[in-house]
N, C-alpha and C positions, 0 to 999 in steps of 0.2 A: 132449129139450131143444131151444132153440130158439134161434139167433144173433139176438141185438137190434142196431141199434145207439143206442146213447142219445147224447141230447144233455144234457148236464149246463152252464145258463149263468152264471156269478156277475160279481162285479167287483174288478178287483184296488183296494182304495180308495185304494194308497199309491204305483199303478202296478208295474212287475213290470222289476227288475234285467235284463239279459239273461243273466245266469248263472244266476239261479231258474229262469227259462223253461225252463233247456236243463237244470235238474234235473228240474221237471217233468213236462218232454215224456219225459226219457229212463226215469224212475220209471212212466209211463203208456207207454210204449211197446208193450211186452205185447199192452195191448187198445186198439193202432191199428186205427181203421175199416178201411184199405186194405185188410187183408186178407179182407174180405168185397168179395162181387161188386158190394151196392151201393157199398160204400166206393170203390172201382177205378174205377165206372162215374160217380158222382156225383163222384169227385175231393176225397173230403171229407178237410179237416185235423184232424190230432189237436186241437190247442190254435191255436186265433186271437181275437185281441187287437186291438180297435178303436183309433181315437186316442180315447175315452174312458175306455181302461182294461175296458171290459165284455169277456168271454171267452167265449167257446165252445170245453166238452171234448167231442170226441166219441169215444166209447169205442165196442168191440166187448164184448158180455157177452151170455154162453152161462148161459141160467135156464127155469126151468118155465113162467113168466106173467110176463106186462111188469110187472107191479108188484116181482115179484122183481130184475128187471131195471133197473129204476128204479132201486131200492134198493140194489142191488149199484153202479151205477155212481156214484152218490154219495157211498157209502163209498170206492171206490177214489179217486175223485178228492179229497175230504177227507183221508185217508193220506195221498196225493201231495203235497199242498199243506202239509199240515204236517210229512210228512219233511223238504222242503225249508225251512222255518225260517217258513211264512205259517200266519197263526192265522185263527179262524171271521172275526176283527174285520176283519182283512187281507184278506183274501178271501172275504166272504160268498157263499153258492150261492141258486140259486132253483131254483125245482121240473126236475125234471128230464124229458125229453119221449122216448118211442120217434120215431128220426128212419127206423127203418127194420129190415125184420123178414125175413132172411137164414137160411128153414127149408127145409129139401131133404124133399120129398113123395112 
């Protein structure tokens, strides 16, 4: 298995309460980049949020092939977003990208 970290980006289209954000972030917590080396080293945030509303999640997710990886982080953030009360409408996703590949050799 191999640590990804993905970047998953959508938009919040009705903007994002600061009480969603801190369900979000806390429901995604788990898989915060920081705890990988590049996450530590690159300083990257779980969830940020433009003044246009666009987001960037970036997750930690442990999979066989980045496509699996993809797809795992997609879903997590899709659960995320809809435990906390935001529908596909609310918060559409775009493709999701390997932001970085955290495998011990």
């Amino acid at each position: 298995m191999t640590t990804y970290v993905i970047t998953v980006p959508g938009t919040f289209v009705h903007g994002l309460p600061d009480a969603s954000r801190a369900d979000v972030e806390r429901r995604l917590r788990p898989q915060d980049p920081q705890n990988t080396d590049l996450g530590e080293t690159e300083e990257l945030s779980l969830l940020s949020v433009d003044e246009d509303n666009r987001f960037s999640v970036r997750l930690e997710v442990e999979a066989a092939d980045r496509r699996s990886a993809e797809a795992e982080a997609v879903q997590l953030v899709s659960g995320a977003l809809l435990d906390s009360g935001l529908t596909a409408d609310d918060a559409p996703l775009g493709p999701a990208a390997v932001t970085g590949i955290d495998s011990e050799f």
